[in-house]
C-alpha positions as CSV (number, residue, x, y, z in Angstrom):
1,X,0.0,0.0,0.0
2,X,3.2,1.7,-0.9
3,X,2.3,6.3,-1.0
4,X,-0.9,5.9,1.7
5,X,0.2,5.6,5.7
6,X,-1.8,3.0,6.6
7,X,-0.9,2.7,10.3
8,X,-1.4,6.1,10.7
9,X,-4.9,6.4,9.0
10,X,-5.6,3.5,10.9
11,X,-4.8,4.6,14.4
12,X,-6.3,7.8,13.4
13,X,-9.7,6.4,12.8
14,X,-10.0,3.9,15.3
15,X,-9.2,6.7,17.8
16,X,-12.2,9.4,16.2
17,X,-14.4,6.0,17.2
18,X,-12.8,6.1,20.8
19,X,-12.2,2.1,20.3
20,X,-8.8,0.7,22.0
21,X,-6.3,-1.4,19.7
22,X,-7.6,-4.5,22.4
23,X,-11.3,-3.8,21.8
24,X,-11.0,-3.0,17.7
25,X,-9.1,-6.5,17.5
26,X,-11.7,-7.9,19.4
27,X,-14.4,-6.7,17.3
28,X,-12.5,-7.7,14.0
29,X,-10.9,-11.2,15.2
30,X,-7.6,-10.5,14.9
31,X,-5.0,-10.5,18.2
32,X,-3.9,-6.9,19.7
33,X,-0.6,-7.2,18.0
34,X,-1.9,-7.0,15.0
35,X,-3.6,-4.0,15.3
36,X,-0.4,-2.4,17.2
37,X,1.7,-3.5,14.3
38,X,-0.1,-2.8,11.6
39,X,-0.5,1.2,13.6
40,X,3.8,1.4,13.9
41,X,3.9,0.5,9.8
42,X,5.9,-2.7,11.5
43,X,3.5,-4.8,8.8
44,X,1.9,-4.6,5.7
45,X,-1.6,-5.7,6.5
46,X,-3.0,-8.0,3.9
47,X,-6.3,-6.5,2.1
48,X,-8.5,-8.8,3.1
49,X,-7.0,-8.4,6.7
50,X,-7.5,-4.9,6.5
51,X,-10.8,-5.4,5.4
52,X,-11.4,-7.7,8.3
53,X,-10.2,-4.7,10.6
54,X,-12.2,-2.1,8.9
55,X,-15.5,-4.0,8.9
56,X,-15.3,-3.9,12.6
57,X,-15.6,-0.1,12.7
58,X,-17.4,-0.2,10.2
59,X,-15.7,1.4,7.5
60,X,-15.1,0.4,3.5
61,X,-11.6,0.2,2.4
62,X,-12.8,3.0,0.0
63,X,-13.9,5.2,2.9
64,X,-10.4,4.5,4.6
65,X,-8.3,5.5,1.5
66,X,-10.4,8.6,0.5
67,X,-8.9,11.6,1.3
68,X,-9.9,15.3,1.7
69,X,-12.8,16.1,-1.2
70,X,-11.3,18.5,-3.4
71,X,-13.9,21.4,-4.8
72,X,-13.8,20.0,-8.2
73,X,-12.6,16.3,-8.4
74,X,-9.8,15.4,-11.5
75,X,-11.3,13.9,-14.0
76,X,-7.7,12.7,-15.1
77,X,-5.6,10.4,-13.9
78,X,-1.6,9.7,-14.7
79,X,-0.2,6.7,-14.1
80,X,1.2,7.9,-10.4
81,X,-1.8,9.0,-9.3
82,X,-3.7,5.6,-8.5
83,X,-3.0,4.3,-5.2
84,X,-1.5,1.2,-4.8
85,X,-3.3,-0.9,-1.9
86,X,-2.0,-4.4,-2.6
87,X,0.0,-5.8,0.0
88,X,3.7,-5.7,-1.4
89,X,3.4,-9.0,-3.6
90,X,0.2,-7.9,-5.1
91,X,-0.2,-4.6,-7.2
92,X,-4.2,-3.0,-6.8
93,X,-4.1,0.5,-8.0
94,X,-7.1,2.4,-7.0
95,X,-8.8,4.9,-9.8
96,X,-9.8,8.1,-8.2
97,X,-8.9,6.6,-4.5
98,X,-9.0,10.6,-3.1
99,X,-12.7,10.7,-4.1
100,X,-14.7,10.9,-1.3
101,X,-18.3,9.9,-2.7
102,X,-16.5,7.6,-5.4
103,X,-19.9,5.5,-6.2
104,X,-17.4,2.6,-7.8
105,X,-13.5,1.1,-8.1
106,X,-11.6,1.0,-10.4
107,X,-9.0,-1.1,-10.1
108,X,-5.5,-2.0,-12.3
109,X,-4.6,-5.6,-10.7
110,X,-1.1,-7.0,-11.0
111,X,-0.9,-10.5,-9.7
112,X,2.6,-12.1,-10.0
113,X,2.9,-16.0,-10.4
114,X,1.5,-17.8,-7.5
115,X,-0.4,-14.9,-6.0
116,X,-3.8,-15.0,-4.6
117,X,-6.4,-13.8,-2.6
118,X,-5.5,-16.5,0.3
119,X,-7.3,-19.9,1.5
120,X,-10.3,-18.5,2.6
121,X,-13.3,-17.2,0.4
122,X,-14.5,-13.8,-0.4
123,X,-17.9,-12.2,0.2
124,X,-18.6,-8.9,0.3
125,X,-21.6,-6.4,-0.8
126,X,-21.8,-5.4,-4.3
127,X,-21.2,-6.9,-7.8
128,X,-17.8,-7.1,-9.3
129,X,-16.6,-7.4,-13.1
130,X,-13.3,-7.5,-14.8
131,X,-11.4,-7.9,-18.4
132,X,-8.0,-10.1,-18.2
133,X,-5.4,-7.7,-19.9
134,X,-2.8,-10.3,-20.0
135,X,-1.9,-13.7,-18.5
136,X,-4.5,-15.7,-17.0
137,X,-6.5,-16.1,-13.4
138,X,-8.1,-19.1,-11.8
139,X,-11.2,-17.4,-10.5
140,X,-13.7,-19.6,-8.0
141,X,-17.2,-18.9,-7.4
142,X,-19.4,-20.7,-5.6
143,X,-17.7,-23.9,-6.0
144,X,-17.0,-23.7,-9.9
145,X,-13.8,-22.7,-11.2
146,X,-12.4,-20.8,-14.3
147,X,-9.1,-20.1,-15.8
148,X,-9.5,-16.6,-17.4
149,X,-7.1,-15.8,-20.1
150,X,-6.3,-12.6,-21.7
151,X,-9.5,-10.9,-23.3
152,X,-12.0,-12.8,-21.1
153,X,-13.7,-11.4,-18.4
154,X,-16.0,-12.0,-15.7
155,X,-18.8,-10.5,-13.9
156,X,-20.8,-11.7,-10.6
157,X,-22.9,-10.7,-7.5
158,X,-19.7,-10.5,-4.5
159,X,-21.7,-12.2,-1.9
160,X,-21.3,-15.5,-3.5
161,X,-17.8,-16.4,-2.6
162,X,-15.2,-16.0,-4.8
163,X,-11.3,-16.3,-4.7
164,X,-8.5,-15.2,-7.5
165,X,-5.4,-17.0,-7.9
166,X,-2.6,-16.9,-10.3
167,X,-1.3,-20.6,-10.9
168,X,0.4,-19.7,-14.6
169,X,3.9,-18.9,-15.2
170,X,3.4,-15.3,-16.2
171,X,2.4,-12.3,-14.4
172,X,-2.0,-11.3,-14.7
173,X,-3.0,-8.2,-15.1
174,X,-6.7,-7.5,-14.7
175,X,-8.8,-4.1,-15.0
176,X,-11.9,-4.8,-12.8
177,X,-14.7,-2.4,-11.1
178,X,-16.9,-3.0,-8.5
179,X,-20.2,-1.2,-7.3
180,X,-20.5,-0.2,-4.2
181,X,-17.1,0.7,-3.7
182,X,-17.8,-1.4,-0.3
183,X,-13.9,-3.1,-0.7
184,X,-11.5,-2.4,-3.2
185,X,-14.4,-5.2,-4.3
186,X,-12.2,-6.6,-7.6
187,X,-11.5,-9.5,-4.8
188,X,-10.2,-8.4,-1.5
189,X,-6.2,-9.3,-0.6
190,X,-3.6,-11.0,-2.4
191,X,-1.3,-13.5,-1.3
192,X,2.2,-14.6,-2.6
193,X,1.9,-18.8,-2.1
């Protein structure tokens, strides 16, 4: 989540909620020294982790990466202007992540050979879509599984649980939106297996 200061944003909304690190890790599942880590920049918290974390405030991941509303939003973006909120293996680059009423995401994906979104499923509000610029994904939802190659896409309610993983030799890229922007909802976090 390399140009954003996660711990700091972190610590900084958990405190305008007057919630501890012990009872925000309660809430979310995760031990204290997560939360205390994650707040000292000591780790790199996962996206689906954050997401874990935020959803025991409750907050969306694009509510916690928005920042100040300008008068008039850009309508432009350069290439150094999306945010990167992957997890250090993974590359999501959020579209318009400043936007504070952002009704969508946006997202450029970069997932490196044997990167995925972890063991566990995803489910979140919201419906997702995406085009597969180049390389492939093995995409599961509900149960059934598709490798996705460049030029194919795919499109689906994100409550039905869903997981992306990279099992080819090359590295994906994907372009994917999702509505609400509830998550960074193209999947959630990334993991290097």
């Amino acid at each position: 989540m390399s140009g954003f200061d996660v711990g700091a944003r972190l610590r900084q909304l958990r405190q305008a909620r007057g919630l501890s690190q012990r009872e925000l890790a309660k809430r979310a599942g995760v031990t204290n020294s997560t939360i205390s880590l994650i707040e000292q920049n000591s780790v790199s918290p996962s996206v689906s982790s954050l997401k874990k974390i935020l959803d025991a405030m409750p907050l969306s991941i694009s509510e916690f990466f928005a920042i100040e509303t300008r008068e008039r939003e850009p309508v432009f973006y350069a290439a150094e202007d999306l945010v990167d909120i992957g997890d250090g293996v993974l590359s999501w680059r959020l579209v318009a992540a400043g936007r504070a009423e952002r009704r969508m995401s946006i997202i450029h994906e970069h997932y490196p050979p044997g990167a995925d979104t972890g063991e566990d499923m995803l489910t979140h509000e919201g419906e997702e879509g995406g085009v597969v610029v180049s390389g492939s994904i093995e995409l599961w939802v509900d149960g059934e599984a598709r490798r996705l190659h460049a030029g194919d896409a795919y499109y689906f309610d994100s409550r039905r649980p869903h997981r992306f993983r990279n099992v080819g030799d090359e590295d994906c890229v994907i372009v994917s939106a999702n509505n609400p922007p509830s998550f960074t909802d193209g999947g959630d976090t990334r993991h290097h297996r």
